[in-house]
C-alpha positions, 0 to 999 in steps of 0.5 A, a space after each residue: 719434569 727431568 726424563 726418566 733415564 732409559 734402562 736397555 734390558 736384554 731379552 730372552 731367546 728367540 722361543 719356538 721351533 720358528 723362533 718367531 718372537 723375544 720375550 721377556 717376564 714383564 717384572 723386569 719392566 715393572 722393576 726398572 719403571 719402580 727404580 724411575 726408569 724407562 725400559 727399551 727392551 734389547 733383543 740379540 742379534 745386533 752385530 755392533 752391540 756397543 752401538 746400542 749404549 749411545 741410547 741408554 743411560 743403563 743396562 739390566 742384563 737378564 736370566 733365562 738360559 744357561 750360558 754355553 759353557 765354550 766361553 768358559 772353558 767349561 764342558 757341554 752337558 745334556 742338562 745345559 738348557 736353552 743354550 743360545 748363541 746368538 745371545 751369547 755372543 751379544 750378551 758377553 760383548 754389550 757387557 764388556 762395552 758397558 763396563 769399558 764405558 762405565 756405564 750402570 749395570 745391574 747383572 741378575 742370575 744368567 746376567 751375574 754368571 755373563 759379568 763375571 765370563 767377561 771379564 775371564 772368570 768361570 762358572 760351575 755347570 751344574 752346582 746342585 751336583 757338588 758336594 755340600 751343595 744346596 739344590 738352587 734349582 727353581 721349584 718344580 711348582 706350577 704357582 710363581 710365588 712358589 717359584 720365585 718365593 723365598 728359599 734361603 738367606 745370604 750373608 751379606 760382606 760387611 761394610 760391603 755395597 749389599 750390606 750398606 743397601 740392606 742394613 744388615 748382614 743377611 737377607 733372605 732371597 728366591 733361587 733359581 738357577 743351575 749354573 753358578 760361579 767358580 773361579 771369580 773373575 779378578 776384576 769382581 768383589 764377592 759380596 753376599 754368599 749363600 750358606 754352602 758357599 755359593 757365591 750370591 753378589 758381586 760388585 765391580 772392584 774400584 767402579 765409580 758408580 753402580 756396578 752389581 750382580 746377584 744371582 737371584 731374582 729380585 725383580 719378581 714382586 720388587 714392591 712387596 720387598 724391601 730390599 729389592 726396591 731400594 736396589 732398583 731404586 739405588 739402579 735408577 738413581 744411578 741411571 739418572 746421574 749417567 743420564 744428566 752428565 749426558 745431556 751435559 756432554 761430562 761422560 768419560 769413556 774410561 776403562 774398568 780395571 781387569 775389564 778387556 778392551 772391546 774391539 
């Protein structure tokens, strides 16, 4: 029986005033073990964050937090909530070497808003405060399913990678989030917006193989729908490709374009 290919996926922030302990919502490891992988779980804090590719097949890059809006140019607010430099800094590097590298990422909510900083584009703060904007924010509910419920469709880009996954040109997704994207960054492909115009998917323009961001959570509950379970599948499928050209020593360490070079 083949290996399963090993998924990193990033974890939240150290929690707590002693910040004592990571964590991380367990339907990211139930999602990634759907999709046919095996889950390690990368904290932040590693000085050398490319380092840690020599030992995964693929990256999921998590939500959780607001990026510091420093790394975009943006202005700090006192709504800006779990703000984390030390996973910033790790989050936006390990991105930028993933993508030198080719390597599959599937980037969710905080993770789409990381893929398209580093690569130089920007994100609203606070988009439930422009005009014309829906409220994206997660319900104030005590019950998950209400939280990560359904909320409001996207429209999908024709003859895009999304539309090619669903079969059609809307699906209907959860929110919760406040930072969205702005200007998008030149090497990203818009795939899915939200009916107010809110950028929901993206993909790697000219990536070989699965390089995608979405901004809602498709983890939760990924068996009870469809469409979640085809990505990770789709995720895992290419995890395990990336994992067989390692054993044969086929991988090329070539450059994204528009991604900037690592140091």
């Amino acid at each position: 029986m083949p290996q399963r290919p090993r998924i990193g996926i990033t974890t939240y922030h150290r929690e707590g005033e002693a910040r004592l302990a990571f964590s991380l919502p367990s339907a990211y490891v139930d999602a990634v073990r759907a999709g046919g992988g095996m889950p390690l779980l990368l904290p932040p804090g590693e000085t050398r964050p490319a380092v840690m590719l020599d030992y995964v097949d693929a990256l999921v890059f998590g939500g959780g937090g607001d990026l510091d809006p420093a790394h975009f140019e943006g202005e700090s607010h006192d709504t800006n909530y779990f703000v984390d430099h030390e996973r910033d800094v790790f989050e936006l590097e390990l991105m930028r070497a993933a993508l030198e590298r080719r390597t599959p990422v599937l980037a969710i909510c905080r993770g789409m808003q990381e893929l398209n900083v580093a690569l130089g584009g920007s994100l609203h703060a606070r988009v439930h405060e422009l005009p014309d904007r829906l409220d994206h924010r997660r319900p104030e509910h005590d019950d998950m399913d209400v939280q990560y419920g359904p909320r409001h469709t996207i429209a999908l880009r024709p003859g895009g990678t999304f539309h090619r996954l669903a079969g059609s040109t809307e699906i209907t997704v959860n929110s919760l989030h406040w930072q969205a994207l702005d200007r998008v960054a030149p090497g990203l492909r818009i795939e899915a917006e939200a009916s107010d115009g809110t950028i929901e998917a993206v993909s790697i323009r000219d990536a070989k193989d699965f390089a995608l961001g979405v901004q809602w959570h498709p983890e939760y509950r990924v068996l009870d729908d469809a469409f979640s379970a085809k990505l990770f599948a789709t995720f895992g499928a290419a995890a395990r490709r990336r994992a067989e050209a390692r054993a044969k020593g086929d991988l090329a360490l070539r450059r994204v374009p528009g991604a900037p070079l690592t140091a």
